[in-house]
ROFIFI-851453 format. One record per atom (N, C-alpha, C): residue number from 0; residue in three letters; atom name; x, y, z. Coordinates in steps of 0.2 Angstrom, whole numbers. Example, Ala and Ser with C-alpha at 12.3 -4.5 7.8 and 13.67 -1.06 7.14 Angstrom:
2
num,residuo,atomo,east,north,up
0,Ala,N,66,-28,39
0,Ala,CA,62,-22,39
0,Ala,C,66,-16,39
1,Ser,N,64,-11,35
1,Ser,CA,68,-5,36
1,Ser,C,64,0,39
//
This chain:
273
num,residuo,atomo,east,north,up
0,Unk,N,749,107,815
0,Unk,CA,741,107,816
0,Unk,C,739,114,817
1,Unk,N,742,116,823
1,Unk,CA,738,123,823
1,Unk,C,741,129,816
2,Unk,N,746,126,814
2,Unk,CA,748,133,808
2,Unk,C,744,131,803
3,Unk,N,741,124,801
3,Unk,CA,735,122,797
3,Unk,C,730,126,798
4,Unk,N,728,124,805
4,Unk,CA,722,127,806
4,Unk,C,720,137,804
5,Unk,N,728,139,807
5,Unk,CA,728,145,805
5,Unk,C,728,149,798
6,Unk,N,730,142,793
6,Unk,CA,730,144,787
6,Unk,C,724,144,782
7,Unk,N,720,140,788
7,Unk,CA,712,138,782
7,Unk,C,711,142,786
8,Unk,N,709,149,791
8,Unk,CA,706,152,792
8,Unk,C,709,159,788
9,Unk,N,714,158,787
9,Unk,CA,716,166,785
9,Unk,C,714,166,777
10,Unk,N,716,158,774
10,Unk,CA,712,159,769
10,Unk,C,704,160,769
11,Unk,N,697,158,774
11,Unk,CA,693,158,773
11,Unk,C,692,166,774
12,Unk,N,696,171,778
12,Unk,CA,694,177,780
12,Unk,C,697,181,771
13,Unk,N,700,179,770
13,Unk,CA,704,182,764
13,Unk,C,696,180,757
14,Unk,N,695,176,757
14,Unk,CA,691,172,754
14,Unk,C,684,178,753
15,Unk,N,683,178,763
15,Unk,CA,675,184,762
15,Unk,C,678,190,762
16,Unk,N,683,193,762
16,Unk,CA,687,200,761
16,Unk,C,684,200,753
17,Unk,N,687,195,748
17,Unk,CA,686,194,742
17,Unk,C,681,195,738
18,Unk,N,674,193,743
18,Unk,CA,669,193,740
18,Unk,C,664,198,741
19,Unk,N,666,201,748
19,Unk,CA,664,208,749
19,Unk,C,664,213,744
20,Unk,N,672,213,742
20,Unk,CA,672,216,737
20,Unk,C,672,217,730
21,Unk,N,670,212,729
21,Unk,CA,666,210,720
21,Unk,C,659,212,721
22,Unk,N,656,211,729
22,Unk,CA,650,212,730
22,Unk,C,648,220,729
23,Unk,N,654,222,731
23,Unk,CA,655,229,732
23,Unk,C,657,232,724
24,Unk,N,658,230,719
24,Unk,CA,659,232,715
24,Unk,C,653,230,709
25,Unk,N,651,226,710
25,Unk,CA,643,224,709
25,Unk,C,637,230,708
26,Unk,N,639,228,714
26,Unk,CA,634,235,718
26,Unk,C,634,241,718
27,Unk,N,641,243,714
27,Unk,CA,643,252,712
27,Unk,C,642,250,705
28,Unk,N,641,244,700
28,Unk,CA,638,247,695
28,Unk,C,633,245,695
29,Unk,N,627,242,697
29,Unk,CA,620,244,697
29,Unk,C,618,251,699
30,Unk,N,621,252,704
30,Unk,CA,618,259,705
30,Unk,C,622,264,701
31,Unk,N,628,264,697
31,Unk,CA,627,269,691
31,Unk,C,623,269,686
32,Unk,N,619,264,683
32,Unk,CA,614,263,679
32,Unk,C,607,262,683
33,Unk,N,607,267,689
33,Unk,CA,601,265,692
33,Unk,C,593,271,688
34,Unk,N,589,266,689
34,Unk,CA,583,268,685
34,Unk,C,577,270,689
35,Unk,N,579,270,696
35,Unk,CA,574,272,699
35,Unk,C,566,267,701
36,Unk,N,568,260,700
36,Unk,CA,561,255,697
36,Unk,C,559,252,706
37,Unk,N,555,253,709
37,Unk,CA,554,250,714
37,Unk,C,554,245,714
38,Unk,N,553,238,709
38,Unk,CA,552,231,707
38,Unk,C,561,229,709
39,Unk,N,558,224,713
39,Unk,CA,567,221,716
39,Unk,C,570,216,709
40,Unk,N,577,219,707
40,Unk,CA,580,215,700
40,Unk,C,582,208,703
41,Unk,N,580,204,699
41,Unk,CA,581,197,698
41,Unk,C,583,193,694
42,Unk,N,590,195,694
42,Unk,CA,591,192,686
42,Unk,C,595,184,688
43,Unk,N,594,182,693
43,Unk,CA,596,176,696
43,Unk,C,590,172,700
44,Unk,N,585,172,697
44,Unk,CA,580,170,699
44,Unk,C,579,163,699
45,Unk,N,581,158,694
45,Unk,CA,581,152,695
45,Unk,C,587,150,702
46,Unk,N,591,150,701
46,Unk,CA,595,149,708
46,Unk,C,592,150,713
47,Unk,N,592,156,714
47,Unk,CA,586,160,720
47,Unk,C,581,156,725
48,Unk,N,576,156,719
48,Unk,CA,571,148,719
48,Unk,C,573,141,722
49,Unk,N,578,139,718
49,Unk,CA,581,134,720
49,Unk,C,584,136,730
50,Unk,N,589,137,731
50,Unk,CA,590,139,736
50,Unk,C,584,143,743
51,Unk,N,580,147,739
51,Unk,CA,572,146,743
51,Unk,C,571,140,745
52,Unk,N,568,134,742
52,Unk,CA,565,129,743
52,Unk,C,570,127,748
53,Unk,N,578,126,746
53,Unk,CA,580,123,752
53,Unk,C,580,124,758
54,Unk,N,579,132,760
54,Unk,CA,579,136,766
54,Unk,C,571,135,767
55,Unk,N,566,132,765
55,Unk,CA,560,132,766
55,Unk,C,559,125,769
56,Unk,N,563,120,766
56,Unk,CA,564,114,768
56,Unk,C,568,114,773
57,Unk,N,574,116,777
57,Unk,CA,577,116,780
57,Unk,C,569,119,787
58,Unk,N,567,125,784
58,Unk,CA,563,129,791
58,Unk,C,557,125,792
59,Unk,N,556,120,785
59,Unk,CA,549,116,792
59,Unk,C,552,111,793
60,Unk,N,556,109,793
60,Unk,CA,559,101,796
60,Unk,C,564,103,803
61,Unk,N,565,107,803
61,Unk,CA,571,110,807
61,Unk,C,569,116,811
62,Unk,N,571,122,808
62,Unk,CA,569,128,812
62,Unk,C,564,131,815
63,Unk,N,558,131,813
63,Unk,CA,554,131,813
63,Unk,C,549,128,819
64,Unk,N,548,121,821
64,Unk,CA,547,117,826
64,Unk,C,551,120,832
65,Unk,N,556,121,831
65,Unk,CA,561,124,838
65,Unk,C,560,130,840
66,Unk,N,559,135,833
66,Unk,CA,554,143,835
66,Unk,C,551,142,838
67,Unk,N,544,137,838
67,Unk,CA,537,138,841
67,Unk,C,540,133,849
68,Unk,N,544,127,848
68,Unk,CA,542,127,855
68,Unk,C,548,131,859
69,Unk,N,554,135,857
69,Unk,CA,555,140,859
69,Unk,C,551,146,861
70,Unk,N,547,148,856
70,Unk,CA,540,152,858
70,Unk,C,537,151,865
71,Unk,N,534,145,863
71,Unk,CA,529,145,869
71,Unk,C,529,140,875
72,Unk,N,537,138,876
72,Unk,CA,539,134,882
72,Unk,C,545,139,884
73,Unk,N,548,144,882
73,Unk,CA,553,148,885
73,Unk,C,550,154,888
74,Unk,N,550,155,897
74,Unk,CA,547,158,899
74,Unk,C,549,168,896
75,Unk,N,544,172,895
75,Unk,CA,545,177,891
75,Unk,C,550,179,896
76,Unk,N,552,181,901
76,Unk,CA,559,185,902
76,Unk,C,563,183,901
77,Unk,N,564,177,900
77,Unk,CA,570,172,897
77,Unk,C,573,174,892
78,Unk,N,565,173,888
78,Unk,CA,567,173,879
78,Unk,C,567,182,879
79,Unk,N,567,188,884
79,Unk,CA,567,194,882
79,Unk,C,576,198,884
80,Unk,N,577,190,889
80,Unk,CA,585,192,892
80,Unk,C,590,189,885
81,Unk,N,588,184,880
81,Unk,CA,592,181,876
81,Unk,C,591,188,871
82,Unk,N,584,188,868
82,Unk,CA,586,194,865
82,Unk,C,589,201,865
83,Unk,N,590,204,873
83,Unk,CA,594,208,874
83,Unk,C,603,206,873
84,Unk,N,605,203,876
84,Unk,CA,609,196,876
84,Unk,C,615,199,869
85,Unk,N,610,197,862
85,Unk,CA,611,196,857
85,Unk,C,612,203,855
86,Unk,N,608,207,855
86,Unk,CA,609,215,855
86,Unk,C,613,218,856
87,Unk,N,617,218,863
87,Unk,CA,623,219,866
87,Unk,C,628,218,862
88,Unk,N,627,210,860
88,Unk,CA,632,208,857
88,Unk,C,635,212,849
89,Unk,N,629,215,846
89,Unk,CA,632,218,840
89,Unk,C,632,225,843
90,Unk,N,632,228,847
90,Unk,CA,632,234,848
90,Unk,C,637,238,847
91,Unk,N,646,233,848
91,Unk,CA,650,238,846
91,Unk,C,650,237,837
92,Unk,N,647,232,832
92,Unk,CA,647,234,825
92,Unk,C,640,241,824
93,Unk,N,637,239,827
93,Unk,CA,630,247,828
93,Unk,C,636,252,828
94,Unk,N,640,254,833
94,Unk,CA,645,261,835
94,Unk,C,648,261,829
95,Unk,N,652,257,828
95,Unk,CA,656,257,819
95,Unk,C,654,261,813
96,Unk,N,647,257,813
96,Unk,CA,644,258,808
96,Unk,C,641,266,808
97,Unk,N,638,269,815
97,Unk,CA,638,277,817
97,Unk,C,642,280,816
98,Unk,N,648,279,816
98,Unk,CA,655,284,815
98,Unk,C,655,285,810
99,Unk,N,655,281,804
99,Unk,CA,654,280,796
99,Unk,C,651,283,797
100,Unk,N,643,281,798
100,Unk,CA,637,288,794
100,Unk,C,638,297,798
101,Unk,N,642,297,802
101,Unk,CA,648,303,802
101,Unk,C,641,305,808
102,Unk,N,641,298,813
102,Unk,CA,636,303,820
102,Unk,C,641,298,825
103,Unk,N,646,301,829
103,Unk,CA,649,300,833
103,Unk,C,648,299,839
104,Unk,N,643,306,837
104,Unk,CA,640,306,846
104,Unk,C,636,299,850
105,Unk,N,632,299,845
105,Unk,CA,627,293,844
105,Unk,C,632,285,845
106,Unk,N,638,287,841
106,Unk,CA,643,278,841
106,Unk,C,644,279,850
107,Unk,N,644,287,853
107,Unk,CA,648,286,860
107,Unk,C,641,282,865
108,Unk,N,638,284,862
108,Unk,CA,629,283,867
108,Unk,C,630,273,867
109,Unk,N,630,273,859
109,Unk,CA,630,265,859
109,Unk,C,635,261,862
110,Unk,N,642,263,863
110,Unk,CA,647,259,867
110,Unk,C,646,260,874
111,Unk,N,642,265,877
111,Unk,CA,641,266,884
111,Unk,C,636,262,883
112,Unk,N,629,261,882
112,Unk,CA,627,256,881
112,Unk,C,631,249,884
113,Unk,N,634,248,879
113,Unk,CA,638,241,880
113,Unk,C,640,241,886
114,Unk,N,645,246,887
114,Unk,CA,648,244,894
114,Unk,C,644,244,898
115,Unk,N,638,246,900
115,Unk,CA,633,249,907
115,Unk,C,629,240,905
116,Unk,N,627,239,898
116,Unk,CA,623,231,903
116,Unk,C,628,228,900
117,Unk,N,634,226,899
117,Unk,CA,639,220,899
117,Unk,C,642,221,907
118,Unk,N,640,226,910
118,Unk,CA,642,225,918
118,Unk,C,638,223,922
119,Unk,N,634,229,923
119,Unk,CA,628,230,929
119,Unk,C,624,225,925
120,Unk,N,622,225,918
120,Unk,CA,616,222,914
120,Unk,C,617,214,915
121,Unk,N,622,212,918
121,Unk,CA,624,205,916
121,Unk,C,627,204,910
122,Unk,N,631,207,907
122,Unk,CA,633,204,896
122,Unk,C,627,205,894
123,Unk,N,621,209,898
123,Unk,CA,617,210,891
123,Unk,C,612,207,893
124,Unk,N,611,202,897
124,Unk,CA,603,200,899
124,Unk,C,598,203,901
125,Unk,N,602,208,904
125,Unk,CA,596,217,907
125,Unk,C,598,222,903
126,Unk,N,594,226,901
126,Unk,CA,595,232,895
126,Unk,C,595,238,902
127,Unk,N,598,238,905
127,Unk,CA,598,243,912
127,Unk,C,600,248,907
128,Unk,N,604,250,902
128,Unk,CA,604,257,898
128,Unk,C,600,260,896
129,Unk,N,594,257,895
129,Unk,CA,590,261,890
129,Unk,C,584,263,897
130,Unk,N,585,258,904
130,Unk,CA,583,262,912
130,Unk,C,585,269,911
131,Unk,N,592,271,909
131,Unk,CA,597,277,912
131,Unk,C,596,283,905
132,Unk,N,590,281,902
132,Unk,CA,591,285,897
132,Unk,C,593,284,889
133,Unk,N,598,277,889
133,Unk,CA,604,276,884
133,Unk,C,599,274,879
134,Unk,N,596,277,873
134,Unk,CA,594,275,869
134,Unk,C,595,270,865
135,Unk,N,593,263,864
135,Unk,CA,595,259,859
135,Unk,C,593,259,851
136,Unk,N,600,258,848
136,Unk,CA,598,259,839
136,Unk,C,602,253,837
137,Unk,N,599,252,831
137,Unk,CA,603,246,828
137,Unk,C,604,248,819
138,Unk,N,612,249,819
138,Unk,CA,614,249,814
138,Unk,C,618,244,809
139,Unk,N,617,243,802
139,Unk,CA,621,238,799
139,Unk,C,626,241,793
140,Unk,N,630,238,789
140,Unk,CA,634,240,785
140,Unk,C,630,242,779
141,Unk,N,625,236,779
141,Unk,CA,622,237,771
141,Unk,C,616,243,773
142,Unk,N,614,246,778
142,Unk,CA,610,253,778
142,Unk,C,617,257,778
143,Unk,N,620,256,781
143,Unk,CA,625,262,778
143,Unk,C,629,261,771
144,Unk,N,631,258,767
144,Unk,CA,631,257,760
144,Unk,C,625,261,758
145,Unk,N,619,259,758
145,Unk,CA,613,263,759
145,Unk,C,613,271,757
146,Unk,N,615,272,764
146,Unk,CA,613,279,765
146,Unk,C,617,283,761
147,Unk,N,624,282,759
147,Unk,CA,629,287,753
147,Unk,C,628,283,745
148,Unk,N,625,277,746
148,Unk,CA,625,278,737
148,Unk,C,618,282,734
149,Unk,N,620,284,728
149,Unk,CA,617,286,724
149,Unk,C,609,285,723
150,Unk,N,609,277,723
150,Unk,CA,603,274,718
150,Unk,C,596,274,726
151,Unk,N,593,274,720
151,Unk,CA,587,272,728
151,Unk,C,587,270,732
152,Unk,N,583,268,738
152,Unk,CA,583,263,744
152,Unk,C,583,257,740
153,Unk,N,577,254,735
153,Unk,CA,575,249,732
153,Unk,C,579,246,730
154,Unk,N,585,249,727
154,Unk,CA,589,247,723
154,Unk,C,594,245,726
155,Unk,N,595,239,727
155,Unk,CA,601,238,731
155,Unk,C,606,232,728
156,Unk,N,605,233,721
156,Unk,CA,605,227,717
156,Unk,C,602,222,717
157,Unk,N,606,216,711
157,Unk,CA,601,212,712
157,Unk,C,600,207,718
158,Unk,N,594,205,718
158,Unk,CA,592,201,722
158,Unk,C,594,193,724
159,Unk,N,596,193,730
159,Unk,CA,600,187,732
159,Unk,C,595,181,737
160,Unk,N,594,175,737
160,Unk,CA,591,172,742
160,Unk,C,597,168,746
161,Unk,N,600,170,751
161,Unk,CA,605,166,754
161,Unk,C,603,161,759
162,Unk,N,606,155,759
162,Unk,CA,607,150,762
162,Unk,C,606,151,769
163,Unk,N,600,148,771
163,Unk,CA,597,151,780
163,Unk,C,598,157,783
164,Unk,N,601,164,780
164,Unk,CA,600,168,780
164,Unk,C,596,173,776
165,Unk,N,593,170,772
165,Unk,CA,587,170,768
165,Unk,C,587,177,763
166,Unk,N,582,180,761
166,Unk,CA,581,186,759
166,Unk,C,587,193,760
167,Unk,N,591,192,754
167,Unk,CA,597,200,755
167,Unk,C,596,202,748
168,Unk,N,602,207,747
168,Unk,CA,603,208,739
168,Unk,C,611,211,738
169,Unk,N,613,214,734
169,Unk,CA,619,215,732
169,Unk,C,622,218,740
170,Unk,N,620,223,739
170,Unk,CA,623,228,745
170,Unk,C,622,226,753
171,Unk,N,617,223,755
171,Unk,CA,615,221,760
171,Unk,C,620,212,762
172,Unk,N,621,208,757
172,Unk,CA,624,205,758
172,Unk,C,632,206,758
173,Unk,N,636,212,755
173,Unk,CA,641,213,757
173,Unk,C,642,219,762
174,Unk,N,635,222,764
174,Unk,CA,637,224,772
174,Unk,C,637,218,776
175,Unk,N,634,213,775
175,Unk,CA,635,205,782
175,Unk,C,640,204,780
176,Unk,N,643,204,775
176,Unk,CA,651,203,775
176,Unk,C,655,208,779
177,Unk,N,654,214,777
177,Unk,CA,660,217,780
177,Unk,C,656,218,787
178,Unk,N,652,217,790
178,Unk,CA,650,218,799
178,Unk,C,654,213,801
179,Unk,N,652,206,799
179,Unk,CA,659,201,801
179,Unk,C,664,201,802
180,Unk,N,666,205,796
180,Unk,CA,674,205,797
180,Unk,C,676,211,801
181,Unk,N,672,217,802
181,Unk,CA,674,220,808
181,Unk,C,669,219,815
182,Unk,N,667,214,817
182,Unk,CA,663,211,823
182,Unk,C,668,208,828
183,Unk,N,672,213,832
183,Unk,CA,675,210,837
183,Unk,C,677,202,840
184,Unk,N,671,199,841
184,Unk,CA,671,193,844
184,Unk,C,671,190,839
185,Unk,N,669,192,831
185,Unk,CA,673,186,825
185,Unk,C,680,189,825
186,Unk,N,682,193,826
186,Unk,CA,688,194,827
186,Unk,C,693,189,829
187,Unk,N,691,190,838
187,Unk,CA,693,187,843
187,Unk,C,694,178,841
188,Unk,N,688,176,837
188,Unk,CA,686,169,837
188,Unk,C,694,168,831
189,Unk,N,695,172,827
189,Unk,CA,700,170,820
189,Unk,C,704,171,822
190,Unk,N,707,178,828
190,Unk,CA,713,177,829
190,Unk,C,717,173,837
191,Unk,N,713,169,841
191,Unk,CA,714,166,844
191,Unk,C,713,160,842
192,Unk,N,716,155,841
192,Unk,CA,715,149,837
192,Unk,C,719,142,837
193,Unk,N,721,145,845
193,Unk,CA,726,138,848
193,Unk,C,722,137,854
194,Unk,N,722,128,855
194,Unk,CA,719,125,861
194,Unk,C,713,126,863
195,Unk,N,711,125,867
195,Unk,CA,706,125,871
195,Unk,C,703,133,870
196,Unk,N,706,136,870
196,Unk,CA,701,144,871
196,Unk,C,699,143,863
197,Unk,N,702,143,860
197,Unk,CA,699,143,854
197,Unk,C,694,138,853
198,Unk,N,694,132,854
198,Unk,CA,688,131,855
198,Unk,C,682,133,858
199,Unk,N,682,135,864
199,Unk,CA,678,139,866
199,Unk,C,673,145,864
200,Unk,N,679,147,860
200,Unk,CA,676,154,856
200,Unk,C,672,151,851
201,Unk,N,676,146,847
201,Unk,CA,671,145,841
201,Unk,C,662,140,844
202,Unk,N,664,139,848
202,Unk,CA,658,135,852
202,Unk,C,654,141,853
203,Unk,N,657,146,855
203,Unk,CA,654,152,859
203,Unk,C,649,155,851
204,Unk,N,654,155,846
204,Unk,CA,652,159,840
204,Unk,C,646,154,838
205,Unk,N,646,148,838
205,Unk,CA,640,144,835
205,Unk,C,636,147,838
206,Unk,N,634,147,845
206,Unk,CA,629,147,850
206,Unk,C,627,154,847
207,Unk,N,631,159,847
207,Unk,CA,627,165,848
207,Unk,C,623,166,840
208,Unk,N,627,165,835
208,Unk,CA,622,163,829
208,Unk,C,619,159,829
209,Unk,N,617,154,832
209,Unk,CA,612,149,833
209,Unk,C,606,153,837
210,Unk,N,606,156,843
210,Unk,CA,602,157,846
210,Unk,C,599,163,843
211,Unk,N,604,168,838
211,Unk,CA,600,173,834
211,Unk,C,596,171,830
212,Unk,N,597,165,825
212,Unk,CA,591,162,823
212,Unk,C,586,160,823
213,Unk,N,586,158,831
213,Unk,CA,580,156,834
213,Unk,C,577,160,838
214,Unk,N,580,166,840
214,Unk,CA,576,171,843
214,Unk,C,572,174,837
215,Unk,N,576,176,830
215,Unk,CA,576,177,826
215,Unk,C,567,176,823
216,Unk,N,567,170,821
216,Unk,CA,564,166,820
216,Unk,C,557,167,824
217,Unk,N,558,164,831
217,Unk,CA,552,166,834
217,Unk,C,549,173,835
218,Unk,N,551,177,833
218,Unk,CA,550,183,833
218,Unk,C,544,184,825
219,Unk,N,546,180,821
219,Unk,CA,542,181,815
219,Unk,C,539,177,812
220,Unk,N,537,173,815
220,Unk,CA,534,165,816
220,Unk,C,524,169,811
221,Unk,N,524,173,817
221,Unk,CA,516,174,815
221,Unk,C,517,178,807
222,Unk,N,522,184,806
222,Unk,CA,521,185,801
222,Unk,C,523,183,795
223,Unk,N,530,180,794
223,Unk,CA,529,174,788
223,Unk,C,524,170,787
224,Unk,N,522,167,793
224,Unk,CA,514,161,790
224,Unk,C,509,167,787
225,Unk,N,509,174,789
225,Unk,CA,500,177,787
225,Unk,C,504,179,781
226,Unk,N,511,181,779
226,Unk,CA,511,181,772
226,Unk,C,512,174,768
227,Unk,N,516,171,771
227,Unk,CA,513,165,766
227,Unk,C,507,162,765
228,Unk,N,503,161,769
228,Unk,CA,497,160,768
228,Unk,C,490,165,762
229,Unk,N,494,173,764
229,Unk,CA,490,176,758
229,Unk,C,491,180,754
230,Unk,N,497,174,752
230,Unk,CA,500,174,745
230,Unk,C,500,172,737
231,Unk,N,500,171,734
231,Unk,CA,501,167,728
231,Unk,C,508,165,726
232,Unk,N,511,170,727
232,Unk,CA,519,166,725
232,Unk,C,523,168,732
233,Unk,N,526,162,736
233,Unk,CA,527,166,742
233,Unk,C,534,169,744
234,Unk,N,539,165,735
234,Unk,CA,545,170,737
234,Unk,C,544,177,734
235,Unk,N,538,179,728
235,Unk,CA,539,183,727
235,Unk,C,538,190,730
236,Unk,N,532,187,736
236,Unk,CA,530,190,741
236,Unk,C,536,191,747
237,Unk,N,540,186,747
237,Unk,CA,544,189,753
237,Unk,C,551,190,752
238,Unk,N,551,192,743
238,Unk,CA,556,196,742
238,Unk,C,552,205,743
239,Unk,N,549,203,740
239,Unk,CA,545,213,739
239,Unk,C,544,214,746
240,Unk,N,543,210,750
240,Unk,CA,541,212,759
240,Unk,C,547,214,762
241,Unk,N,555,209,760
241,Unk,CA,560,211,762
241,Unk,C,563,217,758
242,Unk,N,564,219,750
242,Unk,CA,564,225,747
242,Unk,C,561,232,751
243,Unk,N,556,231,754
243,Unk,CA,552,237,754
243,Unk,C,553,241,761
244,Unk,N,554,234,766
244,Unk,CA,556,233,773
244,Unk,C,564,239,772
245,Unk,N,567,235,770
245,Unk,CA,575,238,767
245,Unk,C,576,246,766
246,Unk,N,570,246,760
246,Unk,CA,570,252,759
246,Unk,C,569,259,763
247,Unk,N,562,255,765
247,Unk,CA,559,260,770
247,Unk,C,564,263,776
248,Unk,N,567,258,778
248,Unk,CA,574,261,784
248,Unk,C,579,263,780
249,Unk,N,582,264,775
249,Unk,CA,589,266,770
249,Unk,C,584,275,770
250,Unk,N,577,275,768
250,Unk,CA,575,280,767
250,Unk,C,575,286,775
251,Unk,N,572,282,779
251,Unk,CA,572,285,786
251,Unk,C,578,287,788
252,Unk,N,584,284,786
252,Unk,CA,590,286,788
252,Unk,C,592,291,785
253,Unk,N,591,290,779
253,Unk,CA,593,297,775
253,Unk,C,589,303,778
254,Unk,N,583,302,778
254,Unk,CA,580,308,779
254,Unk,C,584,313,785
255,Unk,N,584,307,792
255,Unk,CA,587,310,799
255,Unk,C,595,314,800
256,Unk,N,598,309,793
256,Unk,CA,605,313,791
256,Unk,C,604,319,788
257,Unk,N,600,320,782
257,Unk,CA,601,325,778
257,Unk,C,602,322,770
258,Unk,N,604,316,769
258,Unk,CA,608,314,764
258,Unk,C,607,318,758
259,Unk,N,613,317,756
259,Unk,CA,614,321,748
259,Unk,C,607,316,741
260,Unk,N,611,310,744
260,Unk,CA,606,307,739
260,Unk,C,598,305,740
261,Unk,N,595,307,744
261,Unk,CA,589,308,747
261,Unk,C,587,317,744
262,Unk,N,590,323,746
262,Unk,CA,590,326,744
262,Unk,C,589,328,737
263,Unk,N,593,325,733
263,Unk,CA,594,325,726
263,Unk,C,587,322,722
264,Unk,N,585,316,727
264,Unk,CA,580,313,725
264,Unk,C,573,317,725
265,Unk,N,571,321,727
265,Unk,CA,568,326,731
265,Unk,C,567,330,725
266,Unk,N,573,332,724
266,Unk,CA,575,340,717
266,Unk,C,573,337,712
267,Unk,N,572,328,710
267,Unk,CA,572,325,704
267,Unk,C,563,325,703
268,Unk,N,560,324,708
268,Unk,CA,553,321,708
268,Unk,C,550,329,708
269,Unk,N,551,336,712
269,Unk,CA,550,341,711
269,Unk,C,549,344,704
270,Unk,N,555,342,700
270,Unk,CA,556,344,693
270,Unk,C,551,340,689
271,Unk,N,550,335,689
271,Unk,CA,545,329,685
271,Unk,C,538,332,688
272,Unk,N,536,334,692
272,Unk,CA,531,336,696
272,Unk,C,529,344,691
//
């Protein structure tokens, strides 16, 4: 049993290794034929759609109801200790993801961080690091994909609507993959996987994705309804709001870096100019 268990998960990890990298190959050739278009591509737009409605359907029958009375039955230092909580939690893929965009320094700030409120902080329910100075950042794989390729911020291929995860695109969905597959405690959860503890972990893994959804959630309760509401089409509005969203931090981080491709972009507009 348990050598079953451990074979349908190495195949499901093998599975998203797999797909990261097609996503990842995807994604290096839109941006070799990148054209600079601010308009997010969508050449899988009926799917899309389809899959919109059901994460629309899912968020008012489900998510959505539990946002609002999570909102405003969960006492705010509660709901401000959960979402520190959950920040900690991805703090050592933030360090990872620093090292890559070649700021080290910044990955050592982040994992001290981690250890000062996984201790003193409680695992993260008090942000006592950022009391002591420790400034919090949060980074992902799909900005750092971002930040070294070529094509513009906007272009991050084309445009995905995923399943309760909602709004991605080429590159940002196979940064969620590969954050995953180097995120510690999905580690931990894949490679312990006998008895009791392993159940635990995987108990442990629901709840903390479950809880980021709902913190998630009620965090943007009021601004999904003012765009939906003053919209006409509201995936197309809350793909271009998530595009532009994207962009604008891929661009910010270039600039802080120095990027080559930021740079470049700059000599291109200069010369047209």
């Amino acid at each position: 049993m348990e050598e079953g268990l451990l074979s349908r998960m190495t195949g499901a990890w093998h599975l998203a290794s797999l797909a990261a990298l097609t996503a990842a190959g995807m994604l290096a050739g839109c941006a070799s034929t990148d054209t600079g278009a601010s308009e997010p591509w969508d050449p899988i737009e009926v799917p899309n759609r389809f899959v919109f409605s059901i994460n629309r359907a899912v968020d008012l029958i489900a998510i959505r109801p539990f946002a609002v009375l999570y909102r405003d039955w969960m006492p705010t230092p509660a709901q401000k200790g959960v979402t520190n909580l959950l920040d900690n939690l991805g703090e050592p893929v933030t360090a990872i993801n620093e090292v890559i965009q070649g700021a080290p320094g910044r990955a050592g700030i982040t994992m001290a961080r981690f250890l000062v409120n996984s201790t003193i902080g409680l695992v993260g329910i008090f942000d006592v690091a950022s009391s002591l100075g420790l400034k919090k950042t949060q980074e992902d794989m799909g900005k750092t994909i971002g930040l070294y390729a070529g094509a513009e911020p906007e272009n991050g291929g084309f445009f995905l609507m995923l399943p309760i995860v909602g709004p991605s695109n080429a590159r940002d969905a196979t940064g969620l993959l590969l954050d995953l597959a180097m995120d510690p405690f999905q580690i931990a959860t894949i490679a312990t996987y006998a008895g009791a503890t392993h159940d635990a972990l995987v108990a442990a893994s629901y709840a903390r994705y479950g809880a980021r959804l709902l913190d998630a959630r009620s965090r943007t309760l009021f601004a999904l309804d003012d765009l939906e509401k003053n919209s006409v089409d509201y995936y197309a509005a809350l793909k271009s709001a998530y595009t532009q969203h994207r962009a604008e931090a891929i661009r910010e981080k270039r600039e802080a870096t120095g990027s080559r491709g930021e740079l470049d972009r700059r000599d291109k507009l200069s010369l047209v100019r």
